[in-house]
C-alpha positions as CSV (number, residue, x, y, z in Angstrom):
1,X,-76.8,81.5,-5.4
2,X,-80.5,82.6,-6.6
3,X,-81.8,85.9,-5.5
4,X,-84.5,84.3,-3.6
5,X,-81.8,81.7,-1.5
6,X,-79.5,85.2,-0.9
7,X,-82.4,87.0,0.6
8,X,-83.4,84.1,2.7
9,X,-80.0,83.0,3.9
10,X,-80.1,87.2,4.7
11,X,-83.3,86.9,6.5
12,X,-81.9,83.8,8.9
13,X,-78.9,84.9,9.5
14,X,-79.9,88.9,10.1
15,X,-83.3,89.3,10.9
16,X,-84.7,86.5,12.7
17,X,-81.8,87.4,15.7
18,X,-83.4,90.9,16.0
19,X,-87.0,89.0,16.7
20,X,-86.8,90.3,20.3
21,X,-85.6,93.6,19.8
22,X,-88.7,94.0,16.9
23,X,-91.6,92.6,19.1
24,X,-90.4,94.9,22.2
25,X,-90.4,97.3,19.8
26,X,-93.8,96.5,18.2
27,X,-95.8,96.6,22.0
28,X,-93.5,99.8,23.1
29,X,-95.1,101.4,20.3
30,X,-98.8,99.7,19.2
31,X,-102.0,100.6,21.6
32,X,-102.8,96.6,21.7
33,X,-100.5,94.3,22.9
34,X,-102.3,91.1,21.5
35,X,-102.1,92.6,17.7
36,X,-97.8,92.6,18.2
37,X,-97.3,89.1,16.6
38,X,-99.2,89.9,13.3
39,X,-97.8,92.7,13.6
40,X,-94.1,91.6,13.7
41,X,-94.9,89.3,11.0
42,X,-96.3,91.8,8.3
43,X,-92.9,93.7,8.9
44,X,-91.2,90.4,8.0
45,X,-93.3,90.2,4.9
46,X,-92.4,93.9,4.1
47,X,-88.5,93.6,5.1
48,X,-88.2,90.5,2.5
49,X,-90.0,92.2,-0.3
50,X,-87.8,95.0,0.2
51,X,-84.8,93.2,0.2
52,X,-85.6,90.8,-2.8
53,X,-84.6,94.5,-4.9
54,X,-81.2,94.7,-2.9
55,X,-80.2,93.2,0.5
56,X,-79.7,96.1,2.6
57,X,-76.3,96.8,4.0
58,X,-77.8,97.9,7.4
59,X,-80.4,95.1,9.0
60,X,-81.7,96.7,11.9
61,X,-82.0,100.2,11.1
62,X,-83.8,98.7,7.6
63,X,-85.9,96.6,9.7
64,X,-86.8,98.8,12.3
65,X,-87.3,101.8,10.0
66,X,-89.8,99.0,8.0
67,X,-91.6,98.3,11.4
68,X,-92.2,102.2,12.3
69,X,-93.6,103.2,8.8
70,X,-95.9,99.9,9.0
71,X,-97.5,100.8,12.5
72,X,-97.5,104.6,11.2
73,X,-99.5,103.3,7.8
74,X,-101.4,101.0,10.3
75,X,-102.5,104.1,12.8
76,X,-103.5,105.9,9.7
77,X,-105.7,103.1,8.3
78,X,-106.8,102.3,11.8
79,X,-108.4,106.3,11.8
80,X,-110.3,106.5,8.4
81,X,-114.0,105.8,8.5
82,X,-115.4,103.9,6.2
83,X,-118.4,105.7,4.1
84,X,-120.4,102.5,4.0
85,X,-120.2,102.5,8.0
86,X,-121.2,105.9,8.6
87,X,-123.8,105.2,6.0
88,X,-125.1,102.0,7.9
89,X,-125.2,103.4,11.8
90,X,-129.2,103.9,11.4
91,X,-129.6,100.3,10.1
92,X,-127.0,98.9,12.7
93,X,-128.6,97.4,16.1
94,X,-126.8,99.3,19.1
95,X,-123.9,97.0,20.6
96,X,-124.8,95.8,24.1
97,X,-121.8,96.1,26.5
98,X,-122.7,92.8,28.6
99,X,-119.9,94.7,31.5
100,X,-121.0,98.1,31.4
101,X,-123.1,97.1,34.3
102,X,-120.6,95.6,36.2
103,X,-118.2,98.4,35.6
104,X,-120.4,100.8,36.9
105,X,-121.1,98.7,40.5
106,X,-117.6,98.3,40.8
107,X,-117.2,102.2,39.9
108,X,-119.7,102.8,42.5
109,X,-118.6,100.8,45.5
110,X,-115.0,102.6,44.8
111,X,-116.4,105.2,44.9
112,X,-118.5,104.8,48.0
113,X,-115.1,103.6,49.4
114,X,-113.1,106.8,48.4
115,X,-116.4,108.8,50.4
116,X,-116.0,106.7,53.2
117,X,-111.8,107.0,53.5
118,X,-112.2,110.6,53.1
119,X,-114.8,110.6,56.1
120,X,-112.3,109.0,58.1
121,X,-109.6,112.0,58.0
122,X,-109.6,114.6,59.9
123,X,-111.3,117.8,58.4
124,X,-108.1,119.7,57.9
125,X,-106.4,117.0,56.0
126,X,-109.7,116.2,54.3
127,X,-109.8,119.9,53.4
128,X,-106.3,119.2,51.3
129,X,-107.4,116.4,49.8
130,X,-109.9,117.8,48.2
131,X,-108.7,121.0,47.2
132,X,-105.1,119.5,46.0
133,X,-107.3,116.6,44.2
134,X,-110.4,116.9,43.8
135,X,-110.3,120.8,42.8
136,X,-107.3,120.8,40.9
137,X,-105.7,123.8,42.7
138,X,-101.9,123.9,43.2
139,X,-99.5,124.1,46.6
140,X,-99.9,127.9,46.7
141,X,-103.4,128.0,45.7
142,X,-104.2,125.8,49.0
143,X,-102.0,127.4,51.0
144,X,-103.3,131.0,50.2
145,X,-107.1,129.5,50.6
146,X,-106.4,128.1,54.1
147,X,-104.0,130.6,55.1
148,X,-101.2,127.8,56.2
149,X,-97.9,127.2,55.0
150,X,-96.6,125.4,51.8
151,X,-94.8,122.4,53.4
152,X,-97.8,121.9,55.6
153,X,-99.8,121.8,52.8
154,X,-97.8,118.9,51.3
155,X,-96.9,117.3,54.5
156,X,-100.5,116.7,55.0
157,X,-101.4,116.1,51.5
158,X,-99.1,113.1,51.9
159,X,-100.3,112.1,54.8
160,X,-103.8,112.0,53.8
161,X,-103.4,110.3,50.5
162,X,-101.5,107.9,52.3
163,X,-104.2,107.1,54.9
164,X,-107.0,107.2,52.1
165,X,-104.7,104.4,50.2
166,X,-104.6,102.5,53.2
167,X,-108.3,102.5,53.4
168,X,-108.8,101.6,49.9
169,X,-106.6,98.6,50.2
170,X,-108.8,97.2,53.2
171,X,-106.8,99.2,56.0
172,X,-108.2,101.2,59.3
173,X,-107.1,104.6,57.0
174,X,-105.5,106.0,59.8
175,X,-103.4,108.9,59.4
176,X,-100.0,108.0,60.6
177,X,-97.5,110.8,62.3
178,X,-94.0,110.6,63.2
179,X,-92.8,112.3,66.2
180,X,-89.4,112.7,67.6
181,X,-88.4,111.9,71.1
182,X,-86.6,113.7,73.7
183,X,-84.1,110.8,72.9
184,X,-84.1,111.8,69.2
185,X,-85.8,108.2,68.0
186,X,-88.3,108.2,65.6
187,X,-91.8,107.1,67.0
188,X,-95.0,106.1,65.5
189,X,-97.8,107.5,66.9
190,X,-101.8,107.2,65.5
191,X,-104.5,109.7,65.7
């Protein structure tokens, strides 16, 4: 048997089964899930070159080892700028985004629905919200600052994101509390 009929006989009967496993691979570990094909292809192309020298003994650590330094070379490529480019940006007319303006409305009415949720909460829940999310500050940074305990602080945290999620999704954004009964059944009850 010719080289050539060895390594493809090799290729069909070891590689091609792994197809799957590679392409998984490939999106797991590539930024842009519609390049993966190529992708799995050019690894293909680099496995069989490699193995025209010497089938290797071990297919899928071969192949996947082939696949991780080709998205590494890839990544490199991907970051080195090109001298002519850099060169041309003066002479290059400024892209248009044609959906930055539609980003931005939908940004904006988010927004506007975030402000609005937040509204709807009462002042000491809104007060947590803010401070957990919007300040950054941890459990016993709130807790300090509004002089209340730890678990309330998260206990109302929880409820509030809750009831600002709710809004968000076209809910009232109530805040919902559980009580227990004399009875010792949960109840539902709404502010």
């Amino acid at each position: 048997m010719d080289k050539d009929a060895a390594v493809r006989e090799w290729f069909c009967r070891e590689v091609l089964p792994l197809e799957p496993s590679l392409l998984r691979f490939i999106r797991r570990n590539w930024p842009v899930a519609d390049d993966a094909t190529d992708l799995m292809h050019d690894v293909y192309e680099l496995a069989i070159t490699g193995a025209r020298s010497a089938i290797p003994h071990h297919t899928p650590g071969y192949l996947f080892t082939v696949a991780r330094n080709h998205l590494i070379n890839r990544a490199k490529r991907a970051r080195i700028v090109s001298f002519d480019l850099v060169a041309d940006l003066e002479t290059m007319v400024a892209d248009v985004d044609m959906f930055e303006a539609e980003r931005q409305l939908h940004a904006r009415d988010a927004l506007r629905r975030v402000q609005a949720g937040l509204e709807r909460l009462s002042p000491r829940v809104r007060e947590i919200v803010l401070l957990r999310k919007l300040e950054g500050l941890d459990v016993a940074e709130t807790s300090a600052r509004l002089g209340i305990g730890k678990d309330a602080v998260n206990h109302q945290l929880a409820m509030g994101m809750k009831a600002l999620a709710d809004y968000m999704l076209g809910g009232t954004g109530k805040i919902v509390r559980r009580r227990y009964s004399a009875g010792g059944r949960k109840g539902a009850k709404r502010d």
